[in-house]
BAFI-3210 file (N, C-alpha, C; in Angstrom, 3 decimals, decimal comma, padded with zeros to 6 digits):
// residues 195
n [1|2|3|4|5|6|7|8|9|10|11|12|13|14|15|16|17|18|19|20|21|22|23|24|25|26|27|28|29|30|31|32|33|34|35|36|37|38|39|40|41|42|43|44|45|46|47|48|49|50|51|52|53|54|55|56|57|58|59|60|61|62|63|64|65|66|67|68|69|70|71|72|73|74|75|76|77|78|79|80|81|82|83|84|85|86|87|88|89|90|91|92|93|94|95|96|97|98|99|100|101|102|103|104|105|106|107|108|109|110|111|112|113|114|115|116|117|118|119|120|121|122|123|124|125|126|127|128|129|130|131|132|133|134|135|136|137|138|139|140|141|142|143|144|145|146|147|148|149|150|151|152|153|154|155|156|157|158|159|160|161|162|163|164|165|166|167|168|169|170|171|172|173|174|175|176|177|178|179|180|181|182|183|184|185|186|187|188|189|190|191|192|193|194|195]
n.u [160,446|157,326|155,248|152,964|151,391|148,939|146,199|145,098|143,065|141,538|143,296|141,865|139,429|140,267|140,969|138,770|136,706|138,718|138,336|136,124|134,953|136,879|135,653|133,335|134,355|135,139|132,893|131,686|133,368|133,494|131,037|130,907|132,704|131,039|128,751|130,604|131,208|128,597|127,907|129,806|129,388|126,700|126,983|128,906|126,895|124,625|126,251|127,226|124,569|124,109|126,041|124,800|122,564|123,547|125,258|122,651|121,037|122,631|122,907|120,110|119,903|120,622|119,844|118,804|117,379|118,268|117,754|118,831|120,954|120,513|122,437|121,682|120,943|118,530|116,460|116,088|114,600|114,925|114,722|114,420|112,309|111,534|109,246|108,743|111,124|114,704|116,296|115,216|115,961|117,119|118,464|119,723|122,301|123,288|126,772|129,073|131,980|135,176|138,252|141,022|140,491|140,007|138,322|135,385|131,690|130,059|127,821|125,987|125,202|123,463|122,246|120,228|119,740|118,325|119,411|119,606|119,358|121,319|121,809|122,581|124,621|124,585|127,119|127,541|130,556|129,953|126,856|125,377|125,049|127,407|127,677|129,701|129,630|131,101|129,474|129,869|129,785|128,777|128,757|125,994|124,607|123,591|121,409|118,856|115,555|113,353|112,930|111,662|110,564|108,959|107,293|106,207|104,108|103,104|100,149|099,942|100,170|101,055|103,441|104,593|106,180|108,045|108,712|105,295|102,501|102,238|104,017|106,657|109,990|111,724|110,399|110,485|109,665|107,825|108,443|109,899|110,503|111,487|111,311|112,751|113,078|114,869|117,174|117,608|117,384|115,315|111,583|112,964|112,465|112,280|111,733|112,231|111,984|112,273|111,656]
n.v [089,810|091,203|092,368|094,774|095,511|097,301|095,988|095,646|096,337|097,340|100,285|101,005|101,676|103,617|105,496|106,033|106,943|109,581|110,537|111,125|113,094|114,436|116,202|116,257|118,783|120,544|121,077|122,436|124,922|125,871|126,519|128,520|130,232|130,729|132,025|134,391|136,163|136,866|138,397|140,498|141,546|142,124|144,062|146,013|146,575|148,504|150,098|151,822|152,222|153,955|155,909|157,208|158,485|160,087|161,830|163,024|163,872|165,839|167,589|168,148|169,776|171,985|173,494|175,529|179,131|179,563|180,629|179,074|179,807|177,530|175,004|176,911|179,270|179,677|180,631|178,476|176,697|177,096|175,047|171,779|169,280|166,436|163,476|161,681|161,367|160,860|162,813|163,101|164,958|168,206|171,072|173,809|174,397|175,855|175,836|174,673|173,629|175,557|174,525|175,418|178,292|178,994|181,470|181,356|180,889|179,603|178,115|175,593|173,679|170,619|167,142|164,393|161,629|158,626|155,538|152,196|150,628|152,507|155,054|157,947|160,859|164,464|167,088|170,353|172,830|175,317|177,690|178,631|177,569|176,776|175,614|173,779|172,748|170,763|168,038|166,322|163,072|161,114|157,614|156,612|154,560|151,166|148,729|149,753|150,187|151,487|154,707|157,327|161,251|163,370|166,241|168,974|171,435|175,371|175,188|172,476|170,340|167,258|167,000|165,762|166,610|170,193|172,906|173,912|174,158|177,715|178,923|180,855|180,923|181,098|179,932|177,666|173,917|173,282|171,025|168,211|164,490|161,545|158,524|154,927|151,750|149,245|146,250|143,661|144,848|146,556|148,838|152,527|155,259|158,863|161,640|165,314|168,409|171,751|174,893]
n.w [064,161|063,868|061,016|060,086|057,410|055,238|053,896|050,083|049,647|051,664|050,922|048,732|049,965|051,783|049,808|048,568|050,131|050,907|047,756|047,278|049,765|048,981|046,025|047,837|049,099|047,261|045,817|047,603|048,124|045,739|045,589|047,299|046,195|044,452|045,115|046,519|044,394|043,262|045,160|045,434|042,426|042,691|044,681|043,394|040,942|043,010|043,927|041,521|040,963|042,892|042,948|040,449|041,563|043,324|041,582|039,500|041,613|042,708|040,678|039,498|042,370|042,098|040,078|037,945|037,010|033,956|030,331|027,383|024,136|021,420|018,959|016,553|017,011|018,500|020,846|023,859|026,320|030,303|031,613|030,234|028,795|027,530|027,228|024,443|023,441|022,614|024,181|027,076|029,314|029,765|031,234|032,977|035,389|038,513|040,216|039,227|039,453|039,793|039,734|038,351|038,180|035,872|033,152|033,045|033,326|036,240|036,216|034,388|031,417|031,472|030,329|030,330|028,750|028,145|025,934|024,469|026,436|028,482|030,885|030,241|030,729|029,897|029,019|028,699|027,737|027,003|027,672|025,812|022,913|020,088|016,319|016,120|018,859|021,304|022,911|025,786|027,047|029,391|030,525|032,593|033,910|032,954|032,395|032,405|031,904|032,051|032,075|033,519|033,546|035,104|035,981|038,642|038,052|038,281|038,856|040,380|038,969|037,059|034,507|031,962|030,158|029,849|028,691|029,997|027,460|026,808|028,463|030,236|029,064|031,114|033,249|035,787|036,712|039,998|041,388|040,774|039,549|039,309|037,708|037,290|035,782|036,748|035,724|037,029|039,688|039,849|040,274|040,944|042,461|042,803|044,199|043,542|045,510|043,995|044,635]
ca.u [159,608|156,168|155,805|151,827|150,447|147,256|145,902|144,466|141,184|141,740|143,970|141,009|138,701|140,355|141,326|137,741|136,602|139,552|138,119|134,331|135,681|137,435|134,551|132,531|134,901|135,645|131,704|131,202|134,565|132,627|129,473|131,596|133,081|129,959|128,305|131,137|131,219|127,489|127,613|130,762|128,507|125,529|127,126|128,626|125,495|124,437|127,386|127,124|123,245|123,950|126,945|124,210|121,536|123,965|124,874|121,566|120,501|123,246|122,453|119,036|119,051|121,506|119,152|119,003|116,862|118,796|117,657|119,970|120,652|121,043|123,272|121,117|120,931|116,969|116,157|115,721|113,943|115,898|114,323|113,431|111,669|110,222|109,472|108,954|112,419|116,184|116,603|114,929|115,757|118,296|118,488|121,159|122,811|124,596|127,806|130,119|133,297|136,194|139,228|141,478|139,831|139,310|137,833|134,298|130,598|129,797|126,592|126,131|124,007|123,585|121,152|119,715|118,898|118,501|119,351|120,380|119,060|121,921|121,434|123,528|124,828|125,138|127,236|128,214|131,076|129,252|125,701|124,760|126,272|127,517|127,332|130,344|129,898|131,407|128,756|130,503|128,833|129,115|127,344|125,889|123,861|123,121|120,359|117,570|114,796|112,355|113,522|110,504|110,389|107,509|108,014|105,405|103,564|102,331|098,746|099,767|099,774|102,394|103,587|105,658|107,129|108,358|107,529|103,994|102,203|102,237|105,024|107,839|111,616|112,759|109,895|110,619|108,997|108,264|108,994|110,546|110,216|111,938|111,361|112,945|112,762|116,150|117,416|118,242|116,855|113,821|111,658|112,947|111,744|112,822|111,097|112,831|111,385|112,878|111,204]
ca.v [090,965|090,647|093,714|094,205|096,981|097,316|095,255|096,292|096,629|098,833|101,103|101,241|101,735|104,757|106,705|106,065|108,195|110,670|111,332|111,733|114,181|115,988|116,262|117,816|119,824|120,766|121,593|123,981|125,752|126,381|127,360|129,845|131,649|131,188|133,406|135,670|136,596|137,216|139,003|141,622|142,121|143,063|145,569|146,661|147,567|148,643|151,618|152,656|153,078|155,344|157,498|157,583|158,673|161,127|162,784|163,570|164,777|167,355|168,374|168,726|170,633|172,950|173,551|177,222|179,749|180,896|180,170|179,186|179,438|175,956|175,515|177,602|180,212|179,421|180,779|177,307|176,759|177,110|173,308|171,138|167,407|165,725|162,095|160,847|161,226|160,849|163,900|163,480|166,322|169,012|172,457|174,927|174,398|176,259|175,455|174,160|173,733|175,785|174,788|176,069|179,665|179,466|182,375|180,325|180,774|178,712|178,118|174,651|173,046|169,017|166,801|162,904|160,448|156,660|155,079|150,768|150,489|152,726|155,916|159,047|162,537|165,081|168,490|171,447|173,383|176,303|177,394|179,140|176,726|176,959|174,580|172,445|172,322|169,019|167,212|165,480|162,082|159,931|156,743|156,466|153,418|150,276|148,117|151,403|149,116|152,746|156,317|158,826|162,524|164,184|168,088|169,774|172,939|176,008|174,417|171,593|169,284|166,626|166,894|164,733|167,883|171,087|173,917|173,671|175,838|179,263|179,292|181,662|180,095|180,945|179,026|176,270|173,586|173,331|169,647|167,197|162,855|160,739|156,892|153,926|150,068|148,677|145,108|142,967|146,004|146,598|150,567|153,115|156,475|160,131|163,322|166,712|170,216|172,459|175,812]
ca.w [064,244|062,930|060,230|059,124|056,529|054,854|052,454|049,174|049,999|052,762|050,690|047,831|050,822|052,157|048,515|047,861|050,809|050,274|046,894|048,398|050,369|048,099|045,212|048,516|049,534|046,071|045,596|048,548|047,977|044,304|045,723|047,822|045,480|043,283|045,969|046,558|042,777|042,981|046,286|044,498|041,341|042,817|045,571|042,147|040,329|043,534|044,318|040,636|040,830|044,032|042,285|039,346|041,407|043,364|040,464|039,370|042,813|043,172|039,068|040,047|043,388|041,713|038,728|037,327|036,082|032,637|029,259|026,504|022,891|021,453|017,955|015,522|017,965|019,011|022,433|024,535|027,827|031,053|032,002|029,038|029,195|026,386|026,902|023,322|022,539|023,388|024,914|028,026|030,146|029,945|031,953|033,627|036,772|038,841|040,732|038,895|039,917|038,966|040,751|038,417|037,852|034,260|032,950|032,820|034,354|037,157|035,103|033,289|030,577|032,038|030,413|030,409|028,157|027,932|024,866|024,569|027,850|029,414|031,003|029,910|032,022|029,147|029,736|027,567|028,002|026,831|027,553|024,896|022,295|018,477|015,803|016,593|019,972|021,240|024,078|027,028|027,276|030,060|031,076|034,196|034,516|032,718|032,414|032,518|030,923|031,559|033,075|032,808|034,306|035,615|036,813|038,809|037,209|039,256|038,973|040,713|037,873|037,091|033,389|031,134|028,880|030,129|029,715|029,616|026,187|027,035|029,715|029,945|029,049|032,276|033,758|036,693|037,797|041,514|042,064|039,854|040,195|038,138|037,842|036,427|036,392|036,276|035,268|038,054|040,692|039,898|040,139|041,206|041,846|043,557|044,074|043,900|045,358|043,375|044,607]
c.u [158,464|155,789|153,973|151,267|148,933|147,551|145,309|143,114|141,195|142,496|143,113|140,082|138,760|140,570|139,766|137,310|137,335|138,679|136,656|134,357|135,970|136,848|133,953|133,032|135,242|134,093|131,490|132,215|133,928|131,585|130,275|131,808|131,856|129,694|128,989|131,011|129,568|127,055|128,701|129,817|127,273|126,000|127,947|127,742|124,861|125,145|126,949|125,618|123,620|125,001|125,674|123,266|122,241|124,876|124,025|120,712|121,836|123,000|121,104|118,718|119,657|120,783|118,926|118,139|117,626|118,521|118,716|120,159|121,233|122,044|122,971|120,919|119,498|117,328|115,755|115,548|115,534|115,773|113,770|113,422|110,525|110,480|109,238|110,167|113,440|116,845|115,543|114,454|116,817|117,759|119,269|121,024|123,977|125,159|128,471|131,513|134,522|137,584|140,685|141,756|140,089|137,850|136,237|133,350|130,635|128,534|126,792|125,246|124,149|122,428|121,176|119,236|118,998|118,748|120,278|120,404|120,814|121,535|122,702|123,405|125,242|126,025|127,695|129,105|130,819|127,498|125,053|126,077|126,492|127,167|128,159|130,845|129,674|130,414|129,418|129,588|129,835|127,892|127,478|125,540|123,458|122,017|118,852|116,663|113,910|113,024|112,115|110,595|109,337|108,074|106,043|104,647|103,376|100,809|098,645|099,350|100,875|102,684|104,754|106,636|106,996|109,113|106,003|103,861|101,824|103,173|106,243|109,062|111,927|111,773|110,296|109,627|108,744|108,521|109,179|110,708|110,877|111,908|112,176|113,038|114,244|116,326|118,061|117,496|115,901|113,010|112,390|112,818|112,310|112,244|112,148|111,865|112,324|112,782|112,262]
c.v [090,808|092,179|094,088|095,691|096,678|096,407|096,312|096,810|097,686|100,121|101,448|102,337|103,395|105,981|106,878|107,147|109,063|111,192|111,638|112,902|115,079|116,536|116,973|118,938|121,243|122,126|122,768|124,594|126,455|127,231|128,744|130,676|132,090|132,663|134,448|136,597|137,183|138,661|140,824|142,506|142,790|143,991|146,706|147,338|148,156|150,139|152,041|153,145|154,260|156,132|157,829|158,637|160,121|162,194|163,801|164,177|165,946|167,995|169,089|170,033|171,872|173,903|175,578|178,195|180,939|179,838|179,740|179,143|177,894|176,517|176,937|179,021|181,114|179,493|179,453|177,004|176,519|175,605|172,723|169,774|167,155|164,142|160,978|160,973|160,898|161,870|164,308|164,493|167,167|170,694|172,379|174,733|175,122|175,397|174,625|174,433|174,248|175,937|175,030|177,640|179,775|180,689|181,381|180,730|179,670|177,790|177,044|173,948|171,488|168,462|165,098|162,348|158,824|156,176|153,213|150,550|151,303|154,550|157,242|160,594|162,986|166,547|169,368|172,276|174,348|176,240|178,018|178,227|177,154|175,592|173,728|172,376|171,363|169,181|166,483|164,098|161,374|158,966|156,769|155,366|152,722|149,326|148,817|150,497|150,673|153,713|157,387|159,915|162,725|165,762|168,297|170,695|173,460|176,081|173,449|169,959|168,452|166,463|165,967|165,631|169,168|171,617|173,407|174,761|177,057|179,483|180,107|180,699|180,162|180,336|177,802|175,240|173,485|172,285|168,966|165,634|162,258|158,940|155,955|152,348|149,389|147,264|144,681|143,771|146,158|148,253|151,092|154,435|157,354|161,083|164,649|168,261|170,989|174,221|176,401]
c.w [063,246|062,307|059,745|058,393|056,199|053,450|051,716|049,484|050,814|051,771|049,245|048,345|051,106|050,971|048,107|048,578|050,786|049,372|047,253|048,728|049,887|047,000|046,815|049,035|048,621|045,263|046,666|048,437|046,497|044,679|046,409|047,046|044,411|044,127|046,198|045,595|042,872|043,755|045,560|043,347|041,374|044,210|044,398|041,633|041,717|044,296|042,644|040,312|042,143|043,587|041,021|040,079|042,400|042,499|039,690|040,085|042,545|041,538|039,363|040,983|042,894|040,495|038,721|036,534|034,906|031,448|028,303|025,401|022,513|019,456|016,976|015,989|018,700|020,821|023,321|026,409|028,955|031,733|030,249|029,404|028,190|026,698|026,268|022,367|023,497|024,377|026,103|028,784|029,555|030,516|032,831|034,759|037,083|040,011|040,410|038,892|039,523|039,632|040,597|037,802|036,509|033,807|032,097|033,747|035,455|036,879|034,068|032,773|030,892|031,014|030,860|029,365|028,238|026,215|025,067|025,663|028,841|029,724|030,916|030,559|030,453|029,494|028,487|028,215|028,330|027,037|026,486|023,682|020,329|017,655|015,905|018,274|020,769|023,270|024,693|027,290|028,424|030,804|032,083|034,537|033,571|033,225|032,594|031,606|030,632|032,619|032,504|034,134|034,133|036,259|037,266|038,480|038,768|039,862|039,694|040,044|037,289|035,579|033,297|030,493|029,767|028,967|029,102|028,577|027,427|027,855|028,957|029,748|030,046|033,303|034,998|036,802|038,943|042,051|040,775|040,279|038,941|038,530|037,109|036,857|035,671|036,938|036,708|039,849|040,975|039,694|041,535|041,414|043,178|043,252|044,641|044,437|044,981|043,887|046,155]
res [x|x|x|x|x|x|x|x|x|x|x|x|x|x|x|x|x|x|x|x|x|x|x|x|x|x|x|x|x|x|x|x|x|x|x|x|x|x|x|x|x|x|x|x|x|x|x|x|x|x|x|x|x|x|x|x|x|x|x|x|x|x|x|x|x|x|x|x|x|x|x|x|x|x|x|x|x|x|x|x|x|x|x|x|x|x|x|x|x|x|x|x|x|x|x|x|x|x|x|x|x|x|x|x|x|x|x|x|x|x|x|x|x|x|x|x|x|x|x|x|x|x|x|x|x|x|x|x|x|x|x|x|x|x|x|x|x|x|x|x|x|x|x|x|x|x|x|x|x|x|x|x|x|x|x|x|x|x|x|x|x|x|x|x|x|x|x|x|x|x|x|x|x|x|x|x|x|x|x|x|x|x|x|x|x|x|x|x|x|x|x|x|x|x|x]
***
């Protein structure tokens, strides 16, 4: 019986292509998951900018004409927006949720700021507040490189600060826009009518 295998060469031959093979197979199985990983992270930042930005729409459309005292017990606008500081925005919204009837307004103080490029939901328990009254922080959104508000006037004039001089505290604006240019994203911007 004549018996014949492979020679060496042949059996070099074929491990050589094997490993070929398996280095490219090895590489697009990489690139795969590279991309999956990329594809996850940005529908990531991508759902938490849209809970950020529905957040701030239902705060907004909800928005409230009642003034409030702040710690010291200074009468403070029912909208406020300064945008050379940390404190953004803040003004009263109603409908807040009370689902298990706590003897509580429906009536709540929200605000905004950016600080370390992330963007912050503020709330107060109370609206008329004391001096140790503890602020609810939560982040909403990372990478906020710029966030600026604009509010409408009754002139038709788009300000940076609310209220305008001479306005009443319980004042509104009639439309509200807010922009920002976020990392990886790019601008974005939303207009509210408020009226």
């Amino acid at each position: 019986m004549n018996a014949r295998g492979f020679t060496l060469l042949e059996l070099v031959v074929a491990l050589s292509i094997f490993a070929v093979m398996a280095v490219m197979a090895y590489g697009g199985l990489n690139g795969v998951i590279d991309g999956r990983t990329q594809t996850l992270d940005t529908q990531a930042r991508w759902e938490t900018l849209q809970k950020a930005i529905a957040v701030m729409s239902h705060d907004i459309r909800q928005a409230s004409i009642r003034p409030v005292r702040d710690e010291l017990g200074d009468l403070q606008p029912a909208l406020h927006a300064e945008h050379y500081t940390d404190s953004i925005l803040a003004f009263t919204r109603d409908g807040w949720l009370n689902p298990l009837g706590q003897p509580r307004s429906s009536l709540q103080r929200v605000g905004y700021r950016v600080d370390s490029q992330t963007l912050y939901r503020l709330n107060y328990w109370y609206l008329d507040r004391a001096p140790d009254t503890v602020v609810q922080t939560t982040e909403l959104l990372d990478g906020v490189r710029r966030f600026e508000v604009r509010l409408l006037d009754s002139e038709g004039r788009w300000r940076m600060d609310w209220p305008p001089p001479d306005a009443d505290l319980d004042e509104m604006p009639r439309a509200m826009a807010f922009e920002m240019d976020l990392e990886g994203l790019g601008p974005l911007s939303r207009v509210f009518v408020l009226e």
